[in-house]
NUKENU-366549 format. One record per residue (C-alpha): residue in three letters; x, z, y. Coordinates in steps of 0.02 Angstrom, whole numbers, plus 50000, padded with zeros to 5 digits. Each point is the difference from the previous one (the first is absolute). Example, Ala and Ser with C-alpha at 12.3 -4.5 7.8 and 13.67 -1.06 7.14 Angstrom:
BEGIN
{code: Ala	east: 50615	up: 50390	north: 49775};
{code: Ser	east: 50069	up: 49967	north: 50172};
END
This chain:
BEGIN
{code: Unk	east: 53511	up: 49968	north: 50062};
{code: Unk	east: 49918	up: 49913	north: 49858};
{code: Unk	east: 49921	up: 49809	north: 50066};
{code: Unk	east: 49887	up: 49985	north: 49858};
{code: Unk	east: 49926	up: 50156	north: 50012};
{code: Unk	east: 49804	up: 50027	north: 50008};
{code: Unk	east: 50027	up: 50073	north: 50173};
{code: Unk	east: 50088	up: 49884	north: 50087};
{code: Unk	east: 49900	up: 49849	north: 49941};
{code: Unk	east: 49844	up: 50060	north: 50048};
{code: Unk	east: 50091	up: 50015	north: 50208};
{code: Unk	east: 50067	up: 49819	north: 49989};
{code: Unk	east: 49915	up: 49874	north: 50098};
{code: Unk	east: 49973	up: 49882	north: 49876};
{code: Unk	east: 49985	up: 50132	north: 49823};
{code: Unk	east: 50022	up: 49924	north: 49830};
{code: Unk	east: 49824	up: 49928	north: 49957};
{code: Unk	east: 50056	up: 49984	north: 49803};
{code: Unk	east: 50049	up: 50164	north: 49989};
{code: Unk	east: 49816	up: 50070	north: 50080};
{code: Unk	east: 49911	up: 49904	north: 49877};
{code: Unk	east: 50101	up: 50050	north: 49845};
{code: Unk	east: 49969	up: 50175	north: 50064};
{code: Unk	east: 49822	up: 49981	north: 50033};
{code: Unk	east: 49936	up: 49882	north: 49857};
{code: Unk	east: 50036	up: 49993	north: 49800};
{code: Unk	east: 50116	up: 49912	north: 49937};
{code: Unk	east: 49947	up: 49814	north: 49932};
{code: Unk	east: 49939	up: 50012	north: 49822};
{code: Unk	east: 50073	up: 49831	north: 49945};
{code: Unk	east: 50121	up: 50060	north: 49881};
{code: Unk	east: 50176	up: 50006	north: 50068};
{code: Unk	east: 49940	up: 49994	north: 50188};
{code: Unk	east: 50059	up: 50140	north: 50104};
{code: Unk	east: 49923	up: 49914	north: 50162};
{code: Unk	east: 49840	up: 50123	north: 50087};
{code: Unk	east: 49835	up: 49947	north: 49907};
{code: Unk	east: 49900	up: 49985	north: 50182};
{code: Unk	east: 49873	up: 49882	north: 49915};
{code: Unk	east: 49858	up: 50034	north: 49883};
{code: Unk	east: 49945	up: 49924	north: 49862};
{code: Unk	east: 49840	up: 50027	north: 49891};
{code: Unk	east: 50049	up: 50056	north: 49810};
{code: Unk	east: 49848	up: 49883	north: 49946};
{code: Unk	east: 49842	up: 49984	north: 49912};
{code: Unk	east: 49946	up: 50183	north: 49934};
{code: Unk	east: 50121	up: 50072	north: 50100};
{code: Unk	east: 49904	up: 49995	north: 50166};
{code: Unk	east: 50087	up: 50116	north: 50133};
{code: Unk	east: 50155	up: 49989	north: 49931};
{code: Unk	east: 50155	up: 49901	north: 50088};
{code: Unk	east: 50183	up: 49944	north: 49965};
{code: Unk	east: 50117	up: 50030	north: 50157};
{code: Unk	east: 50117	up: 49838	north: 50000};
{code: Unk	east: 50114	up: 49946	north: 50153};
{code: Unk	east: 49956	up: 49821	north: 50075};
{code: Unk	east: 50080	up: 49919	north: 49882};
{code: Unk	east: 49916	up: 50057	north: 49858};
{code: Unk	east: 49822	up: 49991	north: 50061};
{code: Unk	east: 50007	up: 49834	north: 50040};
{code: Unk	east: 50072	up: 49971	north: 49840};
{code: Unk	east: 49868	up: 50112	north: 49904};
{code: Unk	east: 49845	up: 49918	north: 50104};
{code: Unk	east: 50048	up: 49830	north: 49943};
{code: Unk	east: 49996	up: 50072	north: 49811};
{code: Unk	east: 49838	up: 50099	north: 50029};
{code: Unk	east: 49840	up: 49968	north: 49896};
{code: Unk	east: 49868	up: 50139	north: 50016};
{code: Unk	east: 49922	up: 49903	north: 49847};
{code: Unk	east: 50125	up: 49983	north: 49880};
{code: Unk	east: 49969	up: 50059	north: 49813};
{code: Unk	east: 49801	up: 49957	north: 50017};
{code: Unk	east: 49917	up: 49885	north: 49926};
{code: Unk	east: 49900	up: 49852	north: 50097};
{code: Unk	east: 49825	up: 50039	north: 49968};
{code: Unk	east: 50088	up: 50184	north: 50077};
{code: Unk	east: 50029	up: 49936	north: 50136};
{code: Unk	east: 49865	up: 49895	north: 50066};
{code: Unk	east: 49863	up: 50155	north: 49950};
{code: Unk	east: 50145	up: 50089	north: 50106};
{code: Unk	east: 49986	up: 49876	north: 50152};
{code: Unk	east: 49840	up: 49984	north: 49971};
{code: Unk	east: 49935	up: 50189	north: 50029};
{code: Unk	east: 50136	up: 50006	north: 50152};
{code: Unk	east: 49861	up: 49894	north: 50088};
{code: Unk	east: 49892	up: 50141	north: 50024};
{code: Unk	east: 50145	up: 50139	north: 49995};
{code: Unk	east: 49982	up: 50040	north: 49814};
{code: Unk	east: 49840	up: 50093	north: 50024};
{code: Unk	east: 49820	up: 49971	north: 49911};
{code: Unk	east: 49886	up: 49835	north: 50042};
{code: Unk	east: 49851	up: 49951	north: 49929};
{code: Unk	east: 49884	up: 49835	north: 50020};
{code: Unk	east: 49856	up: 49993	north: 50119};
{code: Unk	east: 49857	up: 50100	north: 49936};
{code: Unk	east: 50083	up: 50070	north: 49840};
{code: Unk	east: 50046	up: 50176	north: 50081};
{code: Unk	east: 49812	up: 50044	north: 50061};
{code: Unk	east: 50019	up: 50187	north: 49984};
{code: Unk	east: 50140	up: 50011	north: 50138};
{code: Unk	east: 49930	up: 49901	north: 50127};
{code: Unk	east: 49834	up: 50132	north: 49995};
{code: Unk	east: 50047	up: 50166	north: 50052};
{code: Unk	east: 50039	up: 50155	north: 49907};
{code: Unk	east: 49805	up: 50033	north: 49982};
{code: Unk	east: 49948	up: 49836	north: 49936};
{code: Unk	east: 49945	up: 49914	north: 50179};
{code: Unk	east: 50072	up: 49861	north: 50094};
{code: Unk	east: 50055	up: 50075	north: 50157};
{code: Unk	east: 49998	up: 49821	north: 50075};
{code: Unk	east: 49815	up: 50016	north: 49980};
{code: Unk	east: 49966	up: 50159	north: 50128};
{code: Unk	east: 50122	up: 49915	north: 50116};
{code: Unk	east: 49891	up: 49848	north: 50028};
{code: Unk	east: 49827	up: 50087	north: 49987};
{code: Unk	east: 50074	up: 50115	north: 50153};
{code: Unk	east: 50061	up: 49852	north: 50119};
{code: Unk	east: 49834	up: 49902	north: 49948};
{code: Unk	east: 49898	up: 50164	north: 50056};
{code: Unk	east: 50129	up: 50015	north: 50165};
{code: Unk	east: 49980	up: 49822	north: 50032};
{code: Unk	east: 49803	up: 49995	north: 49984};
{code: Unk	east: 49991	up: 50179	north: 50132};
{code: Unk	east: 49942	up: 49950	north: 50170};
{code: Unk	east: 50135	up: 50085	north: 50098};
{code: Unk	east: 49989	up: 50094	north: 50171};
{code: Unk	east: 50096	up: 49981	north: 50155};
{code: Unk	east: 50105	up: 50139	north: 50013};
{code: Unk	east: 49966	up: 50108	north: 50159};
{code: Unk	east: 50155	up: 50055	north: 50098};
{code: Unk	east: 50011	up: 50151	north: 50063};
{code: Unk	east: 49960	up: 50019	north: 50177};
{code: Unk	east: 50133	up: 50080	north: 50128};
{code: Unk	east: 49944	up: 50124	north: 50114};
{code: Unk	east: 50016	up: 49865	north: 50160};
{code: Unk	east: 49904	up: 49880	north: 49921};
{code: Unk	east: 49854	up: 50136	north: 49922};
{code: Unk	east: 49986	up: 50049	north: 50197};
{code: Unk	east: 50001	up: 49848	north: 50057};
{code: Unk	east: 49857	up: 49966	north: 49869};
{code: Unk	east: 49912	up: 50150	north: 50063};
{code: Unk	east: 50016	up: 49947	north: 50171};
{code: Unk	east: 49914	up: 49814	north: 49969};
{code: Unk	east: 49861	up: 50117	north: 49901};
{code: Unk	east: 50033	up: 49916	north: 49815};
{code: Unk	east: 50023	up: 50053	north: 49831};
{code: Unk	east: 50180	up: 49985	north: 49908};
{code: Unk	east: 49951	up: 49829	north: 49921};
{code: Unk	east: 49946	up: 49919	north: 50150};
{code: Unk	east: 50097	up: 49832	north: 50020};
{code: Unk	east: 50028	up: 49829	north: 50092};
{code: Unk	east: 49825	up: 49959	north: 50067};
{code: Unk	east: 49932	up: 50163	north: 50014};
{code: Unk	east: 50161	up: 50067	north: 50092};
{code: Unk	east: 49968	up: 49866	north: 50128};
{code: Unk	east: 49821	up: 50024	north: 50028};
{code: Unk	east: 50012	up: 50173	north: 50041};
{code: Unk	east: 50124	up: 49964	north: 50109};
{code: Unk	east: 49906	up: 49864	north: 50099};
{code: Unk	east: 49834	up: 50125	north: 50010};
{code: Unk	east: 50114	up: 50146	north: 50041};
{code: Unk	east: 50118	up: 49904	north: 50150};
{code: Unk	east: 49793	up: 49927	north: 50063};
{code: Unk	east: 49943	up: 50174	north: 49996};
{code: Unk	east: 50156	up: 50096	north: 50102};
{code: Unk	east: 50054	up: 49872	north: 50113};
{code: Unk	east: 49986	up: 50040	north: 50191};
{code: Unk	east: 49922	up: 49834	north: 50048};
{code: Unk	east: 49856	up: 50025	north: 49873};
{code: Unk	east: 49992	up: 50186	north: 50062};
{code: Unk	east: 49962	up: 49949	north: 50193};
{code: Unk	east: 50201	up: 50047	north: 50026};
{code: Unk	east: 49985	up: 50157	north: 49928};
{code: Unk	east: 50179	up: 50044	north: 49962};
{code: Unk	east: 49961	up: 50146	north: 49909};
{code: Unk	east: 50003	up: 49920	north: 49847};
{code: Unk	east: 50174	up: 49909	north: 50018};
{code: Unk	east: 50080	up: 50142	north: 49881};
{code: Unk	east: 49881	up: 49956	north: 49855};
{code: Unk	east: 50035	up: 49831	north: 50025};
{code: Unk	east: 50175	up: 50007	north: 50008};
{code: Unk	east: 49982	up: 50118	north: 49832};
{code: Unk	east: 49909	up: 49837	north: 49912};
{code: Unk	east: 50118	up: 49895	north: 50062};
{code: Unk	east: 50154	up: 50080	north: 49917};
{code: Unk	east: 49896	up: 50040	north: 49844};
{code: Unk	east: 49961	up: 49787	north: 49967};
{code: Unk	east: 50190	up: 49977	north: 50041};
{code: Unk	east: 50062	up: 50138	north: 49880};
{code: Unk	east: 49883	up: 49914	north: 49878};
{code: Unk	east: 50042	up: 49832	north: 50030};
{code: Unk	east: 50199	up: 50035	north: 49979};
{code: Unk	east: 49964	up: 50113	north: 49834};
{code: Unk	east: 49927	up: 49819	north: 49907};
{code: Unk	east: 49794	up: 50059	north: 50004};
{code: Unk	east: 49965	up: 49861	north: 50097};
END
């Protein structure tokens, strides 16, 4: 049995790390380096995308040397940094570029937008009417008022309504102790859905 073989140094406990990366990675392009090239390294400036693979060694060594501006002139450079600022892409003074800040038809679209929230602002605008449930529409129906009713008008009812079925104003009449107990329930129904 062969101890260096591929087999039995992938079952040790501890396998050779070395001899994964050399397997896995390119070797270093430093010449005369045969060590695994496991870092990258950009090929620089109009090259973009392309990358050395050194070893440690060698990057650090390559990083130190590194100028992505070398071979350009000065007045290169700073138009260079300079346009880097706004990532290389097209700027223009305030107020020189009038035709893009209109849309494609000629208008200002900025000019619609506030003439709309001016016109929004200026509308008077209604309460918006929540839907009634069918418990509170009967109990509505049981006071005798309309879908709107609210606060004071819910209570009045109620007042003339309890005046008008109570026994004691009745001469103890108890035979209208179910309508009263139905006008009862209908104010409290009200009451706990917020019309009051």
């Amino acid at each position: 049995m062969k101890l260096d073989s591929k087999i039995f140094d992938s079952i040790r406990v501890k396998p050779d790390k070395e001899k994964a990366q050399e397997e896995t990675h390119p070797s270093c392009d430093h010449p005369g380096c045969k060590r695994p090239g496991t870092h990258r390294a950009p090929k620089g400036r109009d090259r973009e995308g392309q990358y050395f693979n050194f070893c440690v060694d060698h990057v650090r060594e390559y990083n130190k040397s590194y100028n992505y501006f070398s071979g350009m002139q000065d007045d290169d450079v700073r138009s260079y940094q300079k346009d880097s600022m706004t990532g290389h892409r097209p700027t223009w003074k305030m107020g020189v570029n009038r035709q893009a800040a209109d849309g494609p038809d000629g208008l200002d679209p900025r000019t619609a937008a506030r003439a709309n929230a001016q016109r929004r602002a200026s509308e008077t605008r209604q309460p918006r009417q929540r839907k009634l449930l069918a418990l509170e529409k009967r109990s509505l129906d049981v006071l005798n008022l309309g879908p709107n009713a609210r606060g004071a008008e819910i209570k009045t009812r109620y007042k003339e309504l309890v005046k008008l079925n109570h026994p004691d104003a009745n001469g103890g009449d108890r035979s209208s102790e179910d309508r009263l107990r139905e006008i009862i329930q209908a104010y409290n129904v009200l009451k706990k859905a917020g019309f009051l």
